[in-house]
Structures are given as C-alpha cells and as structure tokens.
C-alpha positions in Angstrom: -22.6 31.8 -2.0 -21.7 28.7 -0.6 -18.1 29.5 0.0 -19.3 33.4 1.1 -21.4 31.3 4.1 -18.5 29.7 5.7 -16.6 32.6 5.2 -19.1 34.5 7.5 -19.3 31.3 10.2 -15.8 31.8 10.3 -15.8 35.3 11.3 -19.0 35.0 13.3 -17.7 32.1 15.5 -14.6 33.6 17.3 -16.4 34.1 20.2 -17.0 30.4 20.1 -14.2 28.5 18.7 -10.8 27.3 18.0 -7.9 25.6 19.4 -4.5 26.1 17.6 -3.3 23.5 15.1 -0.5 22.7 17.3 -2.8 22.1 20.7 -0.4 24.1 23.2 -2.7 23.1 25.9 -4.8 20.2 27.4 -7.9 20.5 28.4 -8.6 18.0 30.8 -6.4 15.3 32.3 -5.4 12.7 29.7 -6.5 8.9 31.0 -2.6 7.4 30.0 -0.5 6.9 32.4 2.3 8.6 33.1 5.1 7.1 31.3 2.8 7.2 27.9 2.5 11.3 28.2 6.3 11.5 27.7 5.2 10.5 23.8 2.8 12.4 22.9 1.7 13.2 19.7 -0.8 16.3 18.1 -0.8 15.7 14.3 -3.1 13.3 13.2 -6.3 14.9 15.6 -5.0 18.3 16.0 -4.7 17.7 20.2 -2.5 16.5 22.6 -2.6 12.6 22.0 -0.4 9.5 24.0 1.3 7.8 20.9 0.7 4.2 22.3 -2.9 5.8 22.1 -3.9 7.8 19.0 -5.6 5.3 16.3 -3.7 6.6 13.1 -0.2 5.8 11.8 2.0 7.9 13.2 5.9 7.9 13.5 7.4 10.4 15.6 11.0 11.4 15.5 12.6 13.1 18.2 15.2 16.0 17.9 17.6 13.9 19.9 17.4 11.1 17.3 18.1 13.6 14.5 21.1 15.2 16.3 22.7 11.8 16.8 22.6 10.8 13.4 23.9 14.2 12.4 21.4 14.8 9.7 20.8 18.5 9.4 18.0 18.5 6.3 14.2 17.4 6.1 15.0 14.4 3.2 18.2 13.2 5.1 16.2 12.3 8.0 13.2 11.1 6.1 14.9 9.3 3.5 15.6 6.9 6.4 12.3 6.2 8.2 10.2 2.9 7.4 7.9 3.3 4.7 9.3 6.4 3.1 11.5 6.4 -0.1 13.0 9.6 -1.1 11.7 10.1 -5.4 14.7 12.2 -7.1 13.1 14.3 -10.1 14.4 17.4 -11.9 12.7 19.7 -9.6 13.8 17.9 -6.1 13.4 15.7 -3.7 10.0 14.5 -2.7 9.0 11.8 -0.6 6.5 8.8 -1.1 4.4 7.4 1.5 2.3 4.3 1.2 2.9 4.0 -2.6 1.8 7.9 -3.8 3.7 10.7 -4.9 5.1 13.3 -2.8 2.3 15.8 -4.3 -0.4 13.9 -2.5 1.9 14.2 1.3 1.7 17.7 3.0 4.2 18.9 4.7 3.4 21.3 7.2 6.2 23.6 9.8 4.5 24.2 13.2 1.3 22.9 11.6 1.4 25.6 8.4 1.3 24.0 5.2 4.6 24.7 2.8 3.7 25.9 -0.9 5.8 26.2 -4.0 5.3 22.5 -5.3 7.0 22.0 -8.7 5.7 19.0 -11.0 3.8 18.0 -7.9 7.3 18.3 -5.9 8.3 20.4 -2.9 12.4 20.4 -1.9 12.5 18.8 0.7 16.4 19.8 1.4 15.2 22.9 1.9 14.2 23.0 5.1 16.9 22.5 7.6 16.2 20.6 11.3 18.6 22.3 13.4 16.3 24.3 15.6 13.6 21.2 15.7 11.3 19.5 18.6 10.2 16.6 16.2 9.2 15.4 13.0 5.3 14.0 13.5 4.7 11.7 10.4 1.0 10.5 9.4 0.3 7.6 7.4 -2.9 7.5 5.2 -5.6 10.2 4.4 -5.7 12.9 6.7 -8.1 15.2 4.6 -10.8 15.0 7.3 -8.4 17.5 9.8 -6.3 18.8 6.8 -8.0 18.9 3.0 -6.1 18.3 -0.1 -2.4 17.3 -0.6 -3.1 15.3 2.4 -4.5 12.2 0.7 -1.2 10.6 1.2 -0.6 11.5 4.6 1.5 14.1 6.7 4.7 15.3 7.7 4.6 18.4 10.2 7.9 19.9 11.3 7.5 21.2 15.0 9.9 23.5 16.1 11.3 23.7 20.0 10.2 26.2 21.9 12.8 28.1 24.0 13.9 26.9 27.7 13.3 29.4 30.3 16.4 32.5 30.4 18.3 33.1 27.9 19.8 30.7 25.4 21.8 30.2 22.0 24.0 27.9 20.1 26.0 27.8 16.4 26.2 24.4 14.7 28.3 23.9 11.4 28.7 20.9 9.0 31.1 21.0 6.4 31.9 17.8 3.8 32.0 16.3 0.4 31.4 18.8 -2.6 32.5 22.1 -0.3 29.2 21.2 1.3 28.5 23.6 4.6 25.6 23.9 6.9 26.2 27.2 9.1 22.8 27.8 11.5 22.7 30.2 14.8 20.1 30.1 16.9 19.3 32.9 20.0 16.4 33.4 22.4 15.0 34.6 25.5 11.8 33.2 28.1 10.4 34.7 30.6 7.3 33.3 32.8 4.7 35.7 30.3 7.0 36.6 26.8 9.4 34.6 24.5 11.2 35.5 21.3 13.4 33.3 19.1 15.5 33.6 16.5 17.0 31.2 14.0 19.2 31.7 10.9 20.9 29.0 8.5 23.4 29.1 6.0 23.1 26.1 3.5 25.5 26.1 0.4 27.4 23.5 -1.9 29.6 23.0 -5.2 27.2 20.8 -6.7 28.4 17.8 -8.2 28.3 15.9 -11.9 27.3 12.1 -12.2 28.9 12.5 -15.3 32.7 14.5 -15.8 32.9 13.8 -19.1 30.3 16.0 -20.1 31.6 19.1 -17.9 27.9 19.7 -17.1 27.0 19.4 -13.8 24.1 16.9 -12.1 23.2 19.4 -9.4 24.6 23.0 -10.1 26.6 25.2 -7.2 23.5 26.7 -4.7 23.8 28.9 -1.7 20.5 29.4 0.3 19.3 30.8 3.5 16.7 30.6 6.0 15.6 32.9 8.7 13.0 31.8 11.7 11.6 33.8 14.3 8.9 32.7 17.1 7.6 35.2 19.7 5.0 34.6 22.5 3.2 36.9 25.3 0.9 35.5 27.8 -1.8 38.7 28.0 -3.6 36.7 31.1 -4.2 33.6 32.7 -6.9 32.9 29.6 -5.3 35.3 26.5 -1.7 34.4 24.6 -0.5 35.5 21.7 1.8 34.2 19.2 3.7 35.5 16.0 5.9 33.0 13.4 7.9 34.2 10.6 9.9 32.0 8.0 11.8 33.5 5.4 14.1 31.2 2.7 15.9 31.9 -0.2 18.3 30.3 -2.5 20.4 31.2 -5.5 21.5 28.3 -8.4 23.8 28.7 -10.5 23.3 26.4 -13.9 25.0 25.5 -17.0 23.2 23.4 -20.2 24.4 21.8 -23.5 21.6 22.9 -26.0 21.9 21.8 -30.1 25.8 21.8 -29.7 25.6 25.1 -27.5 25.9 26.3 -24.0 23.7 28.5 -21.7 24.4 29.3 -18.7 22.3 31.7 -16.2 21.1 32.2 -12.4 17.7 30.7 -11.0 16.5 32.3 -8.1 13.6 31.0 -5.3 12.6 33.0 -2.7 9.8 31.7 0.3 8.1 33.9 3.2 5.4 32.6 5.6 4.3 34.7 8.5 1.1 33.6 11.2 -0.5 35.0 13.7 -2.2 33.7 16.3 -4.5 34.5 19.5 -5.6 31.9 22.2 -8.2 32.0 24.4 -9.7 29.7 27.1 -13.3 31.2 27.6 -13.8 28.2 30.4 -11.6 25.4 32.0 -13.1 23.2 29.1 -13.4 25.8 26.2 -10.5 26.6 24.6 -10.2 28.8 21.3 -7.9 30.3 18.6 -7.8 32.4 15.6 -4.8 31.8 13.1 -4.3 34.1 10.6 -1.7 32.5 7.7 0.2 33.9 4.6 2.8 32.6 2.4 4.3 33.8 -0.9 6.9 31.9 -3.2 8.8 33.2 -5.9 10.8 32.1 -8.8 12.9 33.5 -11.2 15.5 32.6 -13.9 17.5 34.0 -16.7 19.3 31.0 -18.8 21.3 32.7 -22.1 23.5 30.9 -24.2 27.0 31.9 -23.7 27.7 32.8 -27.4 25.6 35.6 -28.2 23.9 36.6 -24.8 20.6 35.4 -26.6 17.8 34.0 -24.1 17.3 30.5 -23.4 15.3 30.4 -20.9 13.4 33.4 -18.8 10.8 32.8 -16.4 9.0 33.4 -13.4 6.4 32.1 -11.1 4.7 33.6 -8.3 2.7 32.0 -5.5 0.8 33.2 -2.7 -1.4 31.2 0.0 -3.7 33.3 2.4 -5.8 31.4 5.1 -7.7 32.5 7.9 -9.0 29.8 10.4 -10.8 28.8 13.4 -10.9 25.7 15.5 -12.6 24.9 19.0 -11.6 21.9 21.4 -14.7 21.6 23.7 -14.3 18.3 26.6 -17.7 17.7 27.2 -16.6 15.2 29.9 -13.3 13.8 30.6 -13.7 11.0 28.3 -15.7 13.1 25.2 -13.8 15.9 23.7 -15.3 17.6 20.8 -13.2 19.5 18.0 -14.7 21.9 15.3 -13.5 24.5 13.2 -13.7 26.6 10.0 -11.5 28.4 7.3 -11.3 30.4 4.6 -8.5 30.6 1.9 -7.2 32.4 -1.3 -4.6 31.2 -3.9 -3.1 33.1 -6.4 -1.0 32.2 -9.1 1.1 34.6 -11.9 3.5 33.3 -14.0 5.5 32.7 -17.7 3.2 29.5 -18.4 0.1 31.3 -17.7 -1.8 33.8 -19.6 -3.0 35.4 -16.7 -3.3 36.0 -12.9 -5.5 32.9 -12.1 -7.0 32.6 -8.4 -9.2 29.8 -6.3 -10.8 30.8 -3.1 -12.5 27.8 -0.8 -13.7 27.7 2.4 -13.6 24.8 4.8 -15.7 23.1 7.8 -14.3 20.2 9.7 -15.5 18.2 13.0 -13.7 16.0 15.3 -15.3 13.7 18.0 -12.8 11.8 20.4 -14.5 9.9 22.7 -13.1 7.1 25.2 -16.6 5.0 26.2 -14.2 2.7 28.6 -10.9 2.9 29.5 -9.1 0.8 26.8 -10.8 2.0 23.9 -10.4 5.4 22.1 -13.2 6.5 19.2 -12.0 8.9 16.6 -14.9 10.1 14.4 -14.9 13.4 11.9 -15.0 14.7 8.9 -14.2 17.3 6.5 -16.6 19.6 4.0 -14.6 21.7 1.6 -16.1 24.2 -1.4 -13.9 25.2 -4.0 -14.5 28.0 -6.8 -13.3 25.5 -9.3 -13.8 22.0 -8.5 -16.8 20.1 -7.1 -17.2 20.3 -3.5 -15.7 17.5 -1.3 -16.6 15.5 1.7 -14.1 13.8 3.7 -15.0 11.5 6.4 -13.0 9.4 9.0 -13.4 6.9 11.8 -10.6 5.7 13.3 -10.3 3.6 16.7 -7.7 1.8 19.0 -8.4 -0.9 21.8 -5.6 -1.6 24.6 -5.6 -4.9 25.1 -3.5 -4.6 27.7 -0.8 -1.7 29.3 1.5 -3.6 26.6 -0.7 -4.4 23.4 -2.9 -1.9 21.3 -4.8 -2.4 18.0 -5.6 0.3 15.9 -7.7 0.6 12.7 -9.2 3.3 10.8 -11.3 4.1 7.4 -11.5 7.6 6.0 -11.8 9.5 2.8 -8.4 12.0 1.4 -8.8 14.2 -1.4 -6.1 16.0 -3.9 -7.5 19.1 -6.0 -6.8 20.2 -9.1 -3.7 22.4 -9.3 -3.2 25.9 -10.9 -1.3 23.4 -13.9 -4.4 21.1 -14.4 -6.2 24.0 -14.8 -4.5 26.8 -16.5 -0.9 25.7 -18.2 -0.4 27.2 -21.5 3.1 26.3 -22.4 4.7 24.8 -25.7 8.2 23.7 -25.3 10.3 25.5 -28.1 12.9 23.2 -28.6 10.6 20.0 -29.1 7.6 21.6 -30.0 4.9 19.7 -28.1 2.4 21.7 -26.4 0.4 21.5 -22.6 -2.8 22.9 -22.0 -4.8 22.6 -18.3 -8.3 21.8 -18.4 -9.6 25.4 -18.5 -7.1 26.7 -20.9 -7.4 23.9 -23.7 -10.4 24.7 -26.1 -8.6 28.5 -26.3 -5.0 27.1 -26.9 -6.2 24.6 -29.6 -8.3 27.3 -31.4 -5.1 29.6 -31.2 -3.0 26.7 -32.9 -5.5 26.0 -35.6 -6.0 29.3 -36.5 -1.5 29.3 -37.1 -1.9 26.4 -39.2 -0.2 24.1 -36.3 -2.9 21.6 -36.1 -3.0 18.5 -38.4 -5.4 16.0 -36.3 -7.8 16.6 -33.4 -8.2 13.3 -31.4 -10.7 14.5 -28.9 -12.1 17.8 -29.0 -11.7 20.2 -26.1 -14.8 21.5 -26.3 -15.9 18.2 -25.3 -13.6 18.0 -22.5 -15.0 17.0 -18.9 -15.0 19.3 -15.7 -11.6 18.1 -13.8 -12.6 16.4 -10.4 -10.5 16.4 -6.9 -8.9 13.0 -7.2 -10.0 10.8 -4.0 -9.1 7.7 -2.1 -10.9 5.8 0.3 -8.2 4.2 2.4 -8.0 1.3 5.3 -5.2 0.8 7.8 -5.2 -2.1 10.4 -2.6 -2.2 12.8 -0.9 -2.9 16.4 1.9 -1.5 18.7 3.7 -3.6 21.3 5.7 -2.4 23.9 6.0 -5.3 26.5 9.0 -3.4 28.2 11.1 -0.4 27.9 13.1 -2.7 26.1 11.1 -3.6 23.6 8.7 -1.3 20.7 7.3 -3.5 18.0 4.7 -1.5 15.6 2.7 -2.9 12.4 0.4 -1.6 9.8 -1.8 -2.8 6.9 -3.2 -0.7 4.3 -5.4 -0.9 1.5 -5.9 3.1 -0.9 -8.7 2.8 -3.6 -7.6 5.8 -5.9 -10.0 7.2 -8.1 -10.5 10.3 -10.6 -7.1 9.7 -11.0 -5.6 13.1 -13.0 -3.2 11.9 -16.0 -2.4 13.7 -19.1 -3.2 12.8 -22.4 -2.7 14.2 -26.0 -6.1 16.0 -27.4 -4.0 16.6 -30.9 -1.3 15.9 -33.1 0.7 19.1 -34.6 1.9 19.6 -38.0 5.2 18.9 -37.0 4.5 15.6 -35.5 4.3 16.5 -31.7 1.0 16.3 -29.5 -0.9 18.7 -28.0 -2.0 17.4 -24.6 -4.3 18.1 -21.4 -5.4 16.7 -18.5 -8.6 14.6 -17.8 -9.8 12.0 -14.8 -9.1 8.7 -16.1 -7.6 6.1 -13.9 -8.6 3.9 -11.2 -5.4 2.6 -9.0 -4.8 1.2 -5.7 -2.0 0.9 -3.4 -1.8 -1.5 -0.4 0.7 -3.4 1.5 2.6 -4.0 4.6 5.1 -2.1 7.0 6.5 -3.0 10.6 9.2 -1.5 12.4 10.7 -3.1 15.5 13.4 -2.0 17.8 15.3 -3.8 20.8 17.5 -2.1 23.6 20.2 -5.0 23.8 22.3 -3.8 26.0 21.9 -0.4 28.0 24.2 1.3 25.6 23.2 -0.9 22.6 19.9 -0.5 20.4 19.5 -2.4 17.5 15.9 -1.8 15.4 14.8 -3.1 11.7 11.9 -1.8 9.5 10.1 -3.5 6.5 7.8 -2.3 3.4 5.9 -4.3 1.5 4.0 -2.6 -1.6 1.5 -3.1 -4.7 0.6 -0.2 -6.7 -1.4 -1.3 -9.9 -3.2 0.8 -12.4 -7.1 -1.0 -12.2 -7.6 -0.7 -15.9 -4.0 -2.2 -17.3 -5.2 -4.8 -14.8 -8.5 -5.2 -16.6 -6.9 -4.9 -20.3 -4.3 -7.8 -19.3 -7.3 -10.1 -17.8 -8.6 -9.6 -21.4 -5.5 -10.6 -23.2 -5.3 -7.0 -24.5 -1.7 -6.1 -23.9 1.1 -7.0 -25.7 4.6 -6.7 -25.4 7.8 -7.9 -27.8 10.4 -10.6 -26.6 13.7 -8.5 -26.7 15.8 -11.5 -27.9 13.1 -13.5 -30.6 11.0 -10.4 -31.6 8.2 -12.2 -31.6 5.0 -10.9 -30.0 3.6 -12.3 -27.1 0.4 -11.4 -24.8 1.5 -9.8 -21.4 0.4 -12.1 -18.3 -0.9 -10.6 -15.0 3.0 -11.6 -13.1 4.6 -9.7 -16.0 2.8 -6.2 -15.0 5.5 -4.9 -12.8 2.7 -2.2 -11.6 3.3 2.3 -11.3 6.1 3.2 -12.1 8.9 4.3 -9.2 7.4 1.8 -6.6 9.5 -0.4 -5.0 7.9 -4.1 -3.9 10.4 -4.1 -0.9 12.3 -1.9 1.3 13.9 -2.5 3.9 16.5 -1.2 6.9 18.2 -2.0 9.5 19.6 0.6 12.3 22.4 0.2 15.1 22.7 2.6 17.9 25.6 2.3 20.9 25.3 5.3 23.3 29.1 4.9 25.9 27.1 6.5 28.9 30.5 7.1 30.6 32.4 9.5 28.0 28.9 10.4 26.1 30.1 8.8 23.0 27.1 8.1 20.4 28.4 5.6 17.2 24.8 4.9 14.5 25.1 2.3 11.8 21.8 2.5 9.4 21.2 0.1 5.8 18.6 1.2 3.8 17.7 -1.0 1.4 15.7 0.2 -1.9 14.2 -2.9 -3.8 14.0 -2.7 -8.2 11.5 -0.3 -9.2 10.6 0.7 -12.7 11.3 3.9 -14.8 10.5 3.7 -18.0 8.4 1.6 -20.7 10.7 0.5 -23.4 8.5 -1.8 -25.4 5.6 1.1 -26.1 3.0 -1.0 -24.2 2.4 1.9 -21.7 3.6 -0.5 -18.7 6.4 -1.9 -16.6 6.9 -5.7 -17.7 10.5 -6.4 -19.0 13.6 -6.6 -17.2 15.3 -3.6 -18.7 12.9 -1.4 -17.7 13.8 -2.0 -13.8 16.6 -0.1 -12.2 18.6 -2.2 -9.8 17.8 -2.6 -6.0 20.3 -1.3 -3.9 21.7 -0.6 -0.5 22.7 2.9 1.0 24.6 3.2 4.0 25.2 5.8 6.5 27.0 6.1 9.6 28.0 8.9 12.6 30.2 9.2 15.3 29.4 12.0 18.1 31.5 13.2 21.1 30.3 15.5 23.8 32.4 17.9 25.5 32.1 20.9 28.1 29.2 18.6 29.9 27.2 18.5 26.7 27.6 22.3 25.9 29.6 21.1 22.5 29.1 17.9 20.8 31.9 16.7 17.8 30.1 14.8 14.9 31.7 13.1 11.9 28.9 11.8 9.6 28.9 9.2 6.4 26.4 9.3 3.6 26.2 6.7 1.4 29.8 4.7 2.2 29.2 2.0 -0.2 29.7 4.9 -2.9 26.1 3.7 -4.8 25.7 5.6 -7.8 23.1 5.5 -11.1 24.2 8.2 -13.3 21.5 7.8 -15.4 17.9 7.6 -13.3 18.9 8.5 -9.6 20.2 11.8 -9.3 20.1 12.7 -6.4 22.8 10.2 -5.4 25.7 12.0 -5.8 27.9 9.1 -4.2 29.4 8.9 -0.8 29.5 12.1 1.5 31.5 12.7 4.2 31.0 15.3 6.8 32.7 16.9 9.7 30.8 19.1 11.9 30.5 21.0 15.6 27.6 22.5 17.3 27.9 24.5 20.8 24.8 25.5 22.6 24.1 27.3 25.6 21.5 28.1 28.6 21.4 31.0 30.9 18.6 31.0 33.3 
C-alpha cells in the first residue's frame, strides 16, 4: 500500500514537480564568479553546481583530457584517476572506490543508471567515450539523490550535446591483439530541434596469459553500440527530449574441461531508451517527467567439441522500468529547494532461477541547498525508499562547504548509502555440475534443501533454512572531510578524508554439507566492516606548455569481527617454514581482500602551442593487495597470500592537422610490459595503438 501511495504522488504531482536528472537549466543566477561557472558540476545534487563549490567529492574529467590521452573506453580512463583501482574478475572489469566493490558504485549515462551487473560486476569496457562531455565522479554515499548501488559513490557518463549546424566526425584506433575501435558520430542543431547520432565498432583477438595451454585469457569479441539524442523546444517553457542506447557484443570461447574441450558463442545484448518533458511553470519553478527503460540479455551455448554434447547453455534476462519526477523550486536566490518521486519495476528470468522473479519500489527524495552568507553552501536531504522485498530504507545527508577565501574551501559531509538485495541473494537456485556444490538466495533456500533431502543429497544440516533471517539492504554511514586550493590558475591542490561504517554486510555461508562432501550455501547479514583513509591529488602548470600533477590513496578496510576474534587471541595461523602454530596479532591482519594500502600516480602533460603537439606521461602505481587465504584461517596474514605491488605505465603522442579538423594519436598501455598470469587478468601486457579521428562543423 505503501509503495501504491508514492506511486499515485508521482502521477498526481506533474503539475508540480521535477527538474531533469541532468539540470539543463538554472534557475536563478549562481553567486560564483565567473571563472568558477566554467567548472561546473550536476551529479552529486542533481543541479547546476561550481566545482570549487559543491560540498561532496567530486572529480570531473573533461572530454578534452580523455581525447589527449587517447583512451577511448570507460575503465581506461578510470583506471587512471586518484582513488579508483580497476578489480579484474571473470565477469569484467569493475571499479572500486573508497575501498568497496564495484557493485556498491553506480554508474549512470546522462544520469540513467546501467543494469546487467554480473557477480556484483558491470563491464566497464563496454561503454566507449568517444561522443563524451565528461565523466562526473562522486565519492561516498550518494543514496540520498540516487538509492542503492550508490553506497559507494557515482560515476555518470554525460554525453555532448551537438554545436549549432550540422556536424560529424569518424575516429579509429587500431593496436595490439588486432584491437580496433571504429565510432562515427553525425548531427544537426537548430535554435528549437536537435538530433544526434552515434555508432561504434569495438572488436579484438583476445589474448592468452598463458600459450602453453592454447586456451585463451580473454576470448576474440566484437561488439557494437548505437546512440541517438533528439531535442525540440515546443515553447519558451516546454522541451522535449528522447535517448536511445543500444549495445551488443558476441564472444567467442574455448575451455579445457576433465581432459576435453568445449567451445561455443556467448552473446549480450543491452537497450535503454528515456523520455523526457520539461517545463518551467514560473521563472523559479522548473519541472520534468522522465520516463526510463532498459533490458539486458544474455545467452550462451558452450558444447564440447567431441560429441556436440552441451556444456554449458544459459540465459539471463533483465529489465529495469522507472518512471520519475523531480522539482527544483529557488525560493530566493540563496535557498533552492529540490523534491521528487519515482516508481520502479525489475524483472528478472533466467537458467539459475526457477522462475520469473520481480521487485517493484517506489521512492521519495528532498534536497535543500541553501547559501545563509556568501561563503558558505548548506546541502541537506534525504532519501525514503519502499521495496516489495526488503525493509524500507531511509537515507539522510548533510553536506557543507565554507570558502575561506576566493582560493581556499573546506568541505565535509555525513550521510547514509544503502545497497539492496539482488535478484541472486534472493532467488539463485543453481548447483554447479562439475563440482557439485550448490547456491541458494535467501528466498529460495528452505525449498532447495527440502528438494535435496528428499534425493538423498543431504548428509548434515548446519543451520536450518527454515530458521533463516529476512535479508536486510546493507548500509553505511559515511564521513568525508576535505579541502580544495586553487591559489592560481596555476595551481589545483584537493584532499579528502573518509571514514564508511558498513553494516548488514551480505556474505554467503554454507547451510549444509552434501553427501558427496560439497556445501550447500546461502546468503545471510553478518558482517560489520569499515573502510577509511586518505586521498589528495595535486596538479601544477610549470611552464605554459608543461603540467605536471600527482595523486595519492591511502586505505584500511577491516572486517570488525576478525578484528574482535584477533583482540581475543582467537585466530590462528601456521608458520610456513616451522609448522608450528602461532596466534595471529592485530599487524598480521592484512584486512579485505583486493584492497590496496597505497596507490599512487604521477601524470605529465606538455601541450607545443605552436604546432598543436600534445605528449602525456602517466605511472600508476598499485600497492600489494591480498587474494587469497592459504593457511584456512579465513584471512589475509602471510606473505604469500599478497600479490606484488606494481607500476603501469602509459603514454600518448597527438598531432593536429587541417586547424584541428584531424588529430594523429599513437598511444601506450602498459610499456613496462607488467604481467600476473595468474590473479590479474585483465593485464594482458603492453598495448600499442595507432589511431585518427576527423571531425567536422557546418553552421
């Protein structure tokens, strides 16, 4: 009933509310001066906010940066911002921000959340930044504006709007492991109408860590992706806007299974398509309703290459449909007030579930941003959220920033993020048929060990399901203090401490052992963890052609209750030379696992003004992390269970021609030629590409 009353303010309210996700307008002057409105960011408050300003962390990455460097997909250009570490796992690519992993970071395209997370995952190579603005990156829970997955924080993906006439350009990349980026972009703008159109072409060879085995790492893949953006100004008061994203990618793979080899096709297939009408009802009321669908699809057919017989067949369909309305309202020129509602329905059909399963939820959120005196901005607002599944869930957040003076601001904020359950927790029902271990979620558990006891499968019950607690949202209350110092044009110097308590933590755990010796296991909310640390990022314009800039993260990620059991002399691990058995101490705990203490990197930049010639040096350094517990204590605390640090680093060298209608690009990956064949994958050693883009304006 709940969920059926916000649905119904939602509809009601349209004559009252919203302003798009993306804030295409202002509604009243902003107090910064002039030179702070060239950096402007919408991402973390949903409006038009100066980036000296706005009280959150916030990186913003420009499409000129991007095009410099010669990066052409989302994790190539993230992979080398300050406080972001790129997590390889079989599924992709993810990214980690302030110590959690990539399933608790949303990543949003024009402010539309992207679905079709695998293991928590969402491949992040397969979105390509050719036809970009910029790349707005929030740091710490963002729940209050956006509701789960951003507990972590956000990364929205803006994408450029066309210049006025007509316009188009081709770009291509081509390297290492017949690697090749094709993407062709067109559009037209008029003072009232726009439509744009962009199309890429992304494909490689794959590549083996290992030749001996004749098996590849990453297997051949050929994918595309298809945008279009239209516009039309009805009125002085009325636009409308349409987006549509399509992507899909073919993969071709090849296994060694018991001394026999399969071999088959995967296919994934995305679509996302959004409406949207605005309308300022007064000079300080602006509203919009966004309508939002999305679908993803997956499908593979693995036989072994003997006898045609199946391996592997499966399939997993997604779909997201959300329907939402905001309102910005200035109350005065310093007091702007933002509120809105939604409604949305997930679905979810596939191999490893017994049956369609569906959540619907509906959502409330308030903003107040309020500037009392000049120098200091008040961010206050929060976030309700009812779920068909999962308790309801209240997200709050205050955040504020004092200028201290045109050069110095502080910035701190405290606020609530949330993660849900996910259609896995909740309804997996899969046993693997080559091991023989079995994964229930939550809902599906007390059925699925009934099933297996009733086949004879079941020898012990640890925990019965029936006993089994409701799964929570997990939740973190986080804390960031910070500063940004810009003392010239020269000069940009930005830190940030934060502090995430983690609780309601979802982990799996094994509810029974089978007859043939494997577990049965299912999901519960056990652990209390916290992540906190340090990062700063500071970048100097030497000379005028010359920038040099560095960036530093320090990071603690501890599991609260392996803390407690080690304070109580209850863990134990064995010296790997002596045997003997010795109690672990608290320095021994080498905390989550795939967290690195420190990372670092270091970035060069000489622009020749004269012939247009743009060179970029960048070291990313990747402290020791650990991967795996070798000593069955359930923890990181010996030496071999670290990888190595290491250092990647990548280079370009750009060339424009025909007064900056082409631009020549040669770019580097990885020159040092780092490679760990047997935890990081996705390092397939150094890369080497040559590429050419032309573009074009007609007015």
């Amino acid at each position: 009933m709940q969920i059926k009353y916000i649905l119904s303010v939602l509809v009601m309210s349209f004559t009252i509310k919203i302003a798009y996700a993306q804030g295409p307008d202002t509604l009243t002057k902003d107090t910064t001066n002039t030179r702070q409105l060239k950096e402007v960011v919408i991402t973390g408050t949903r409006t038009q906010k100066s980036l000296q300003q706005v009280p959150i962390p916030i990186t913003r990455v420009t499409a000129d940066e991007i095009k410099k460097k010669g990066l052409v997909r989302l994790n190539e250009i993230l992979a080398e911002q300050t406080g972001m570490t790129i997590l390889d796992d079989p599924h992709g690519q993810g990214i980690q921000i302030q110590g959690f992993d990539p399933a608790y970071t949303m990543i949003l395209i024009d402010g539309l959340p992207l679905i079709g997370r695998n293991t928590g995952i969402l491949e992040l190579s397969r979105i390509p930044i050719n036809n970009i603005d910029r790349i707005e990156i929030v740091k710490g829970p963002t729940s209050s504006l956006y509701g789960s997955e951003a507990m972590a924080g956000v990364v929205n993906i803006i994408t450029a709007d066309p210049a006025k006439g007509i316009s188009g350009g081709a770009a291509v990349r081509y390297g290492t492991n017949n690697t090749a980026d094709l993407s062709l972009n067109s559009a037209y703008k008029n003072n009232r109408f726009y439509i744009s159109g962009f199309a890429n072409r992304y494909s490689s060879g794959g590549y083996t860590l290992q030749p001996s085995s004749g098996l590849p790492t990453v297997s051949p893949f050929a994918g595309y992706t298809l945008n279009g953006k239209s516009y039309y100004k009805i009125d002085d008061r009325t636009t409308i806007k349409l987006s549509v994203r399509y992507y899909t990618n073919d993969q071709d793979s090849r296994y060694l299974v018991d001394n026999r080899y399969a071999a088959g096709t995967g296919t994934e297939k995305d679509f996302n398509i959004a409406p949207v009408i605005t309308h300022r009802f007064t000079d300080k009321l602006l509203s919009t309703l966004q309508l939002y669908r999305s679908t993803y699809k997956t499908k593979s057919d693995v036989r072994y290459e003997d006898d045609q017989s199946v391996y592997d067949q499966t399939y997993f369909n997604q779909a997201f449909n959300r329907a939402e309305l905001q309102n910005d309202y200035a109350l005065k020129d310093n007091l702007k007030l933002t509120a809105g509602a939604g409604g949305q329905y997930e679905t979810v059909e596939a191999t490893r579930y017994t049956k369609l399963q569906s959540f619907t939820s509906g959502y409330g959120y308030f903003q107040v941003d309020w500037l009392p005196v000049k120098k200091l901005d008040i961010i206050a607002g929060g976030r309700y959220d009812l779920h068909s599944v999962y308790k309801s869930q209240l997200s709050p957040k205050l955040a504020a920033s004092y200028t201290l003076s045109p050069k110095f601001t502080v910035l701190g904020s405290v606020g609530k993020g949330y993660k849900a359950p996910d259609f896995r927790q909740l309804y997996l029902n899969f046993t693997n048929a080559e091991v023989g271990y079995s994964v229930f979620g939550y809902e599906e558990a007390s059925a699925g060990i009934q099933r297996l006891q009733q086949a004879g499968q079941i020898e012990t019950i640890l925990i019965d399901a029936a006993t089994l607690k409701s799964l929570n949202a997990e939740s973190s209350t986080a804390f960031n203090l910070g500063y940004r110092y810009k003392p010239t044009g020269k000069l940009y110097w930005t830190a940030n401490l934060f502090r995430n308590n983690i609780t309601n933590l979802i982990e799996t755990a094994a509810i029974a052992i089978k007859t043939n010796g494997q577990s049965v296991f299912s999901y519960f909310n056990l652990n209390k963890v916290y992540t906190q640390g340090i990062e700063t990022d500071l970048s100097y314009q030497v000379l005028k052609s010359l920038q040099v800039a560095a960036g530093f993260q320090y990071l603690e990620a501890y599991d609260q209750e392996v803390l407690d059991q080690i304070a109580a002399g209850k863990v134990f691990t064995k010296d790997p030379e002596t045997n003997l058995t010795k109690i672990i101490k608290r320095s021994d705990y080498g905390g989550l696992l795939g967290r690195s203490k420190y990372t670092y990197n270091i970035r060069v930049n000489y622009q020749e003004n004269k012939t247009g010639i743009n060179a970029s040096l960048r070291a990313i350094y990747r402290g020791r992390y650990g991967y795996k517990d070798t000593d069955g204590n359930g923890i990181v605390n010996r030496d071999d269970e670290y990888t190595k640090g290491y250092v990647l680093v990548n280079a370009s060298l750009s060339k424009p021609l025909l007064k900056d209608a082409i631009r020549v690009q040669l770019t580097a990956q990885n020159l040092l030629n780092y490679k760990d064949a047997q935890v990081i994958l996705n390092l397939p050693g150094r890369l080497i590409y040559a590429g050419i883009a032309y573009n074009f304006i007609k007015k």
